[in-house]
N, C-alpha and C positions, 0 to 999 in steps of 0.2 A: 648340552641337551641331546636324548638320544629322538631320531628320526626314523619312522618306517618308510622304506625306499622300496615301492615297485618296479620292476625292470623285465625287461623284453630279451631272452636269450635265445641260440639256435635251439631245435626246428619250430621258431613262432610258443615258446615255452615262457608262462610271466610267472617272476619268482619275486619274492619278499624277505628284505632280509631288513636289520638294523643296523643305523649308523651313528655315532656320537659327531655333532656337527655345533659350530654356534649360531647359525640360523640355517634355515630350507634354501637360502641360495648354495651356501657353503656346501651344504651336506647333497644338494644337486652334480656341484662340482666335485666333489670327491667322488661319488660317485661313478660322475665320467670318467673320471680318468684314470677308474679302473676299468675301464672298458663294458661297461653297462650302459643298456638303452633306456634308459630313464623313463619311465612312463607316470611316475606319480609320488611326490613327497609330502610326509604329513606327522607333525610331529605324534612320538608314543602319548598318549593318554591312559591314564589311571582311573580305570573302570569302578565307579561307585555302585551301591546299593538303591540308591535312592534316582542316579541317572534314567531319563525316562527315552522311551525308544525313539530312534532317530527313522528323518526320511528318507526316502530313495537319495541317494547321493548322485545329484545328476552333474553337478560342476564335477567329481571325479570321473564318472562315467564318460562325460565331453572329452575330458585329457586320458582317459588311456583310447577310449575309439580315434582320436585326430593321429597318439602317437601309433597306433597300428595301422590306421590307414595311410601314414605318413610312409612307416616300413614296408608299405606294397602289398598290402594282405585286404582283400576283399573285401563289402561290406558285412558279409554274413561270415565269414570268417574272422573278423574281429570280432564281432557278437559272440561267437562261440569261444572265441580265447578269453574273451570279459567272463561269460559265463564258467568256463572252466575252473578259474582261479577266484570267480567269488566264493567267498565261506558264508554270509549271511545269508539263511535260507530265505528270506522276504526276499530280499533283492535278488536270489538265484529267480525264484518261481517270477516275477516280474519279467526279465530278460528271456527266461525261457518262451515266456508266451509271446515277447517282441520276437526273439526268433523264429516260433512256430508261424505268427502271421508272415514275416519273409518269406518264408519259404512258401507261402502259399499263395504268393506270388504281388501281396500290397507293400506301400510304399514306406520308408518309415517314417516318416511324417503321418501318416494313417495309423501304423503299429503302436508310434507313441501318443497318440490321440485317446487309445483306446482306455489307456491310464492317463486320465487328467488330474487324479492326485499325485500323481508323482512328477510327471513331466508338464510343467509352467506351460499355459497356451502359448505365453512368448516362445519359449524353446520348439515348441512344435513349428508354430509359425517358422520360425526362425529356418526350420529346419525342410520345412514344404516351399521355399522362396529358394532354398539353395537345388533342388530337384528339379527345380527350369533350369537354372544356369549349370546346372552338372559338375558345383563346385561344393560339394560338403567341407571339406577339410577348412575351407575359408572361415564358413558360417559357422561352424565348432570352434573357429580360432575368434571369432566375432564376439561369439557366445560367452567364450571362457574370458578374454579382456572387459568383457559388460560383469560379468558378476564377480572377477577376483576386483574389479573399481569399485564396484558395491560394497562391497563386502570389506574393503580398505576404509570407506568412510564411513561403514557403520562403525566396524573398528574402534578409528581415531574417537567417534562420540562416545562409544561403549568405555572407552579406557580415560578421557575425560571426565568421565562421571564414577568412577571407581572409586577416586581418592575419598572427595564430600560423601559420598555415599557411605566408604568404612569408617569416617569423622563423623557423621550424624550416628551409627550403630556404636560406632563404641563412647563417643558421650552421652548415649541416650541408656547405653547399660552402667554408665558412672551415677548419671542420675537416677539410675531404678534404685542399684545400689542404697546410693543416701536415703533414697524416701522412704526402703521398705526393711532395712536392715539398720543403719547406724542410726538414724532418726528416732527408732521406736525407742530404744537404747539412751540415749538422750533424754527422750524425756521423763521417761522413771528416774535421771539423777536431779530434776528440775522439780521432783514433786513436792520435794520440801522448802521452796523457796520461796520464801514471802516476800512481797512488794512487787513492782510494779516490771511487767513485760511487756514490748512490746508488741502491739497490734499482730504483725506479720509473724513475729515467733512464736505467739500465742498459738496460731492457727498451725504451723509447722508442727509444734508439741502435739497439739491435742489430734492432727491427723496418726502423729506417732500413737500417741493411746489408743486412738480406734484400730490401726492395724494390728498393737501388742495385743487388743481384746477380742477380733475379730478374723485373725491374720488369715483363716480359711477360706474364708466367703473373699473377704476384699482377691486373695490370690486366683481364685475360680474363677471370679469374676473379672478381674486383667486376664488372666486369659485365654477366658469367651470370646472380649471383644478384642483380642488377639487377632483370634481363631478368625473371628466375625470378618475382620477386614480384611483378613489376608482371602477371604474364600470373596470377599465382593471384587477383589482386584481381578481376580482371575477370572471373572466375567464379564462378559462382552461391555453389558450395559453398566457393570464398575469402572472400569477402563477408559469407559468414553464419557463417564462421568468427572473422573479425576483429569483424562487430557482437556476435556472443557474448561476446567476450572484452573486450567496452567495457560490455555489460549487468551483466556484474558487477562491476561499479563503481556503486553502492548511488543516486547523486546519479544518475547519465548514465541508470539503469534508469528511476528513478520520473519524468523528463523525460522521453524517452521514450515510457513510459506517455501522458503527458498530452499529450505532441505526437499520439499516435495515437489517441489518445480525440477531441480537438481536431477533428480531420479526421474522424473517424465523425458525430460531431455535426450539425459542417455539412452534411455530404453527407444526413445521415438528414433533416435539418431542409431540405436543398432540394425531397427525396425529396416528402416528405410534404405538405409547400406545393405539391405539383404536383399531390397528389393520388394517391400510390400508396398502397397499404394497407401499414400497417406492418409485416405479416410480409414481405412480398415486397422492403420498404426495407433490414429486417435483414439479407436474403440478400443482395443487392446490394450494401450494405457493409459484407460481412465481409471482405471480400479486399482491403482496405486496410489491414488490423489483420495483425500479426504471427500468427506459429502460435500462440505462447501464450493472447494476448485474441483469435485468434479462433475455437480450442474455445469458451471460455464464453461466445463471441459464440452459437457452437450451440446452446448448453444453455440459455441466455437464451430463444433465438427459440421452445424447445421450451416452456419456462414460459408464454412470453405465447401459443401456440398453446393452451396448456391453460386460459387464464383468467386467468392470475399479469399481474396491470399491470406496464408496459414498464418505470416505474419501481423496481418493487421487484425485477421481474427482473434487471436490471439492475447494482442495489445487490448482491445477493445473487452476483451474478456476478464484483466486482469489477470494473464497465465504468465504474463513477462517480465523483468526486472528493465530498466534502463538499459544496460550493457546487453542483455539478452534483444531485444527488440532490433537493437542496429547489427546485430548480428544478424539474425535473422533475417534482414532483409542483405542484406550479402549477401548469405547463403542462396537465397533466391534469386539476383542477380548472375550470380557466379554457376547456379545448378548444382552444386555441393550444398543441400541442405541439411543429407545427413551425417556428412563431415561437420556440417556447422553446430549442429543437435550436442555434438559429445565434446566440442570446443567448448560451449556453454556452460554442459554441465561440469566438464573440468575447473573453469573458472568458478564456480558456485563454490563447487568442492574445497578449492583452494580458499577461499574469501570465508567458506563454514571453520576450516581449520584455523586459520588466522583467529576468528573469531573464539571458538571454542579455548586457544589456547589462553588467549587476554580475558576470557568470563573466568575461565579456571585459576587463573595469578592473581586472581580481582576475589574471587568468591570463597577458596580456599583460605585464604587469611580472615574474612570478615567472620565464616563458619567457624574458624575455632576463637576467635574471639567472643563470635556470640554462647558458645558451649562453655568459655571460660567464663564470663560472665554469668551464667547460671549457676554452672555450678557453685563456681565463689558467694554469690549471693546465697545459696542454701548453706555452705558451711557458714558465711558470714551471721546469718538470721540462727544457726543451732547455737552457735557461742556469743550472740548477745545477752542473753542472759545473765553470763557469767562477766561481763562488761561491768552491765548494768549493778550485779551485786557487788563487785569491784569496786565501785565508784559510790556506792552505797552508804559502805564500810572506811571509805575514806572519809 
């Protein structure tokens, strides 16, 4: 697989070239050792028509400013070598105006304020906590381990559900197949056969007849309601209509749950490792957390406003699992809460994988069972007929 490899050469010059690698560690390491400063690897991608525009890339923007501020080059000076070497005019015009407020003398924690769709309040935070301590490079390296974990276990669920997913569309085009093309076909050779069909084949035939006599309307009409649902998904209020209707399913709610406890954790635990105070952590990530856990994300933050420790706030909230709670109060014993934040959500992570890979060995087999069974059953009910005149005739 070929990789675009960014790299840092003399005088402070960032060039891009490609390399054939079999994964982004491999194609890091070759790199090295041809003597390039590595600043960023990312597999080539095959530019479609239909690809819709992408946002500020700030997880790469983190990893080439840590690796130029790592080679000794200033903060305004790595800005202008990121800016240099960008080609996307969005993202040029962006950085230009982080750089123009630099230079006018505010902080960048300020600069990236100014764009809140681009740069996450977490990132910014993140990045105004490291400006007391006078340690950027830490809090970019903080930043980049919280979102390349994220981003690893959306992953792992995203490619989870790849498999069932191409198993439901290509049996669901096996069955369009039968109903709207070999079906109709069937039953014009069934027209002339007298006696007795049954019930279920009956209705099979005579849907075939209606589509042979009507095939335009029934086709216009699949798909409308295509068209129809594919445009409700893509709203807010389709969306939270269909995840309601999977939360009550007792197994998919309490997973869930702990996928978004998971993602609270880290982020609080990167929060806090940077140096933010915990109430202001809490507010900050409450809007990862559903409407449900993030009421009592509220009534939590008001507990530990009033003196109630984070942990038993917490617990009392329902924000905690078993294993998380005795952590928690570790961590608070120990003074390492935000060490203890990302222990948590590692273990979640791991226990979601675990999970995922047993629903997918478990779900996988029943899925094409249940798709062989239908379809079988629709060819089984087109050739009854011809059973039944078989058996007629004898």
């Amino acid at each position: 697989m070929r990789y675009q490899v960014k790299a840092l050469r003399e005088p402070n010059e960032v060039f891009s070239f490609e390399i054939e690698a079999a994964n982004e560690v491999a194609a890091h390491a070759q790199a090295s050792q041809q003597g390039h400063a590595v600043l960023a690897v990312k597999p080539v991608q095959v530019m479609s028509f239909w690809q819709m525009k992408t946002g500020f890339p700030v997880l790469l923007f983190s990893q080439e400013l840590l690796a130029l501020l790592s080679a000794g080059l200033s903060l305004v000076e790595a800005i202008e070598t990121i800016v240099e070497k960008e080609q996307r005019q969005d993202s040029r015009q962006i950085l230009d105006s982080v750089l123009l407020r630099l230079r006018q003398g505010q902080s960048l924690s300020s600069a990236l304020e100014a764009f809140p769709a681009e740069f996450p309040a977490l990132y910014a935070a993140t990045i105004r906590a490291s400006e007391h301590t006078g340690d950027l490079p830490e809090a970019l390296r903080r930043y980049i381990a919280y979102r390349e974990q994220a981003d690893l276990v959306r992953g792992k669920v995203v490619s989870a559900l790849i498999y069932p997913v191409a198993l439901l569309v290509v049996g669901g085009l096996v069955v369009l197949f039968l109903m709207f093309f070999v079906i109709p076909r069937f039953s014009r050779i069934y027209d002339d056969i007298r006696g007795d069909i049954p019930l279920l084949s009956r209705i099979l035939l005579e849907w075939g007849k209606l589509l042979e006599a009507h095939w335009v309307w029934v086709g216009f009409s699949a798909i409308a309601i295509f068209a129809f649902a594919g445009y409700l998904v893509t709203l807010p209020q389709g969306r939270a209509w269909v995840a309601g209707m999977l939360m009550k399913i007792p197994v998919v709610r309490e997973r869930a749950r702990v996928f978004q406890l998971a993602r609270l954790y880290r982020t609080l635990g990167m929060l806090l490792r940077g140096g933010i105070p915990v109430l202001q952590a809490l507010d900050m990530s409450s809007g990862l957390l559903g409407a449900e856990l993030r009421d009592r994300m509220g009534f939590a933050a008001i507990k530990v406003r009033e003196g109630l420790p984070l942990s038993r706030a917490m617990e009392e909230h329902g924000l905690t699992t078993p294993v998380a709670s005795r952590m928690l109060r570790v961590g608070e014993r120990s003074g390492r809460m935000g060490e203890m934040m990302e222990r948590i959500a590692s273990f979640h992570d791991e226990d979601m994988a675990r999970w995922m890979n047993w629903f997918t060995r478990l779900f996988e087999p029943a899925l094409m069972a249940l798709i062989g069974i239908v379809i079988g059953g629709i060819v089984i009910l087109m050739y009854m007929p011809i059973f039944e005149l078989a058996g007629s005739i004898q």
